[in-house]
Each structure stands twice: as C-alpha cells, then as structure tokens.
N, C-alpha and C positions, 0 to 999 in steps of 0.2 A: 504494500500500500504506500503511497505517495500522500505527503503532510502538504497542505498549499505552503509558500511561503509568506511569513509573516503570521502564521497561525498556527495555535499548541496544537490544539487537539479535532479541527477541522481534516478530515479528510476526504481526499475526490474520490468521486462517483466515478463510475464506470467510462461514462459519458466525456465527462470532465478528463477523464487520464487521456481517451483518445484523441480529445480535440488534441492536447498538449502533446499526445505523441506524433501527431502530424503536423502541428506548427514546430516543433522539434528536428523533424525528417524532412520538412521544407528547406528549412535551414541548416541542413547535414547536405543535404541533395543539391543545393546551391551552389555551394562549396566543391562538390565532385565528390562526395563521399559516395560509396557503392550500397545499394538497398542492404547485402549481407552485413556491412557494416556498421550499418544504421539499426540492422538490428541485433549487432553486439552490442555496440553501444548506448544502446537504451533498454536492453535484454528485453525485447521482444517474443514474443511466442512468434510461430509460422503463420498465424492467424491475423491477427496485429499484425505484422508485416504487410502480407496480403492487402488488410483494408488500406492502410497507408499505399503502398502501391496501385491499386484501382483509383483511392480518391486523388493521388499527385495526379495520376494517367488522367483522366477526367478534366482536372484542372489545366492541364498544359495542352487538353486537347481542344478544350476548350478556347483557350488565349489563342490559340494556330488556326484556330475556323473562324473565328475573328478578324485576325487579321490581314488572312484569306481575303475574306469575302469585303473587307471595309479596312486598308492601310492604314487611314487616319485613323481608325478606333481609337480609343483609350482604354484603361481600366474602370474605369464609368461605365463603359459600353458593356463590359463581362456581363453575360448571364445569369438571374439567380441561380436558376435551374442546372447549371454547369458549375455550380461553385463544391468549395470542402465541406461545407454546410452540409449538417446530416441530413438524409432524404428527407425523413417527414419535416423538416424546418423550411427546406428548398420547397417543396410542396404547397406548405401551407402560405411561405410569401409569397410565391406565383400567384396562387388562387387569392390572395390580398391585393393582385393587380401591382405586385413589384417586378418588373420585369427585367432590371439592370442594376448590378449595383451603386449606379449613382444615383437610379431611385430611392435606393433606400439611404442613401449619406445624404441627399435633400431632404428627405422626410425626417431625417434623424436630426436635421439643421435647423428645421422648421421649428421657432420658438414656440408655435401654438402646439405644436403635438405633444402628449405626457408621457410618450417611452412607448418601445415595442412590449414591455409588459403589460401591459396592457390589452392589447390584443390576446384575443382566448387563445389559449394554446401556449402562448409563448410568453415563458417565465423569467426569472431571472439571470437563470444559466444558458438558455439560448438567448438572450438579448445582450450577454458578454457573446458568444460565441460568435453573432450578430457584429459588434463591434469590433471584435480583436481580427475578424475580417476585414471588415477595413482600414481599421489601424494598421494591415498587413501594409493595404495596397495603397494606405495615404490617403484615405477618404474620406479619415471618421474629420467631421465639422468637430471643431472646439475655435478656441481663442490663436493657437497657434498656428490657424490653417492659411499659411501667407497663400497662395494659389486662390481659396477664395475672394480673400479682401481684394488680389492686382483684378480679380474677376471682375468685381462691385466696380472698381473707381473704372477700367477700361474694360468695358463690354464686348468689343472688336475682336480681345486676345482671346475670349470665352472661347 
C-alpha cells in the first residue's frame, strides 16, 4: 500500500495508485525508459503494466490522429474520449457535452461554475484526476496561467 504524501495514515484507493502509476510511467516513458523497466521500477504486476501500456497507447494515439487530421491542433483540441481518464469518467464527460479538453479547462475557468463535483457521478477523486490532466498538458486555468491572460489582452494570438 502506498501512504499519499503529506498524510499519516490516509491511504490510496485502488483507483488512486493507478492514476499515479500512469502519471509515473508517462514520465519514465518520456525519458526512454522501457515498459519492463517501468515496471521494475515501480514493481508493477503484469496487469498494471498492461493497463499502463493500453492507456499510454490510447493517448499517443490519440495526439497522432490529431495531428493527422488538423496540424495546427493543440492540446485543447485532444479528445475526452481518447484521454488517460478512466473509461466511465471519459464516458460520462462526453455524454456532459465535453468534447475536448479545452472544454473542460474553460468550464473549469469559468468563475460561475462550482466544481466538477458536483456533477453526479463525479467526486472528489475524479475531479483531481480531472485536473492533474490538465495540469499535465498546461490547461488547468489558475492565476499562473500566463497563455490565458496574453489571450485576454491580444485576441488575434488566441
């Protein structure tokens, strides 16, 4: 079992260790580390493995049929649908009418709206799972999001 950090006696869920063994092996994988590696180094099962392997495959297949079909895409442009997002999460934002990640980093910018927890289904741990996706790709709106603001004052660059 795995202790969160910053926390005695809190420990992750099932759910919760996968996310993190995939944001883990994104970032082993980046680097040129080898899938058998990755799962030495994070002592993976053959199973675990596996899902990390389908959902990176997924993801990079996604980014390539993107830019396929639309060069200028961005990471805005990604698909819910094709993301690391566990299936019933990707599911249920589609059928929410999220269709792109930058959908969902506008509606998450939007002052007037009270959080994805709120939406049935999705709690507090897929509304981090929600975020740390785009925190990956530089999405999530806060205060530090220079790329918004040059947006705001010069529209053109948008």
């Amino acid at each position: 079992m795995v202790r969160r950090p910053g926390r005695r006696s809190a420990v992750l869920s099932k759910a919760e260790q996968a996310s993190l063994n995939v944001e883990q092996a994104r970032d082993l994988r980046a680097s040129g580390t080898s899938y058998r590696e990755i799962g030495r180094r994070l002592s993976l099962t053959s199973n675990q493995l596996s899902h990390i392997r389908r959902t990176l495959k997924r993801e990079k297949a996604s980014r390539t049929r993107l830019r396929t079909t639309s060069p200028q895409a961005t990471d805005r442009d990604l698909p819910v649908s094709r993301s690391v997002l566990p299936p019933g999460l990707r599911q249920r934002l589609a059928a929410s009418g999220y269709k792109t990640l930058g959908d969902l980093a506008d509606r998450l910018g939007d002052p007037d709206f009270p959080g994805l927890e709120t939406m049935p289904g999705i709690g507090p741990h897929r509304a981090r799972l929600v975020k740390r996706l785009l925190d990956h790709y530089g999405l999530l709106p806060g205060p530090s999001d220079l790329q918004a603001e040059i947006e705001k004052l010069f529209p053109e660059l948008g």
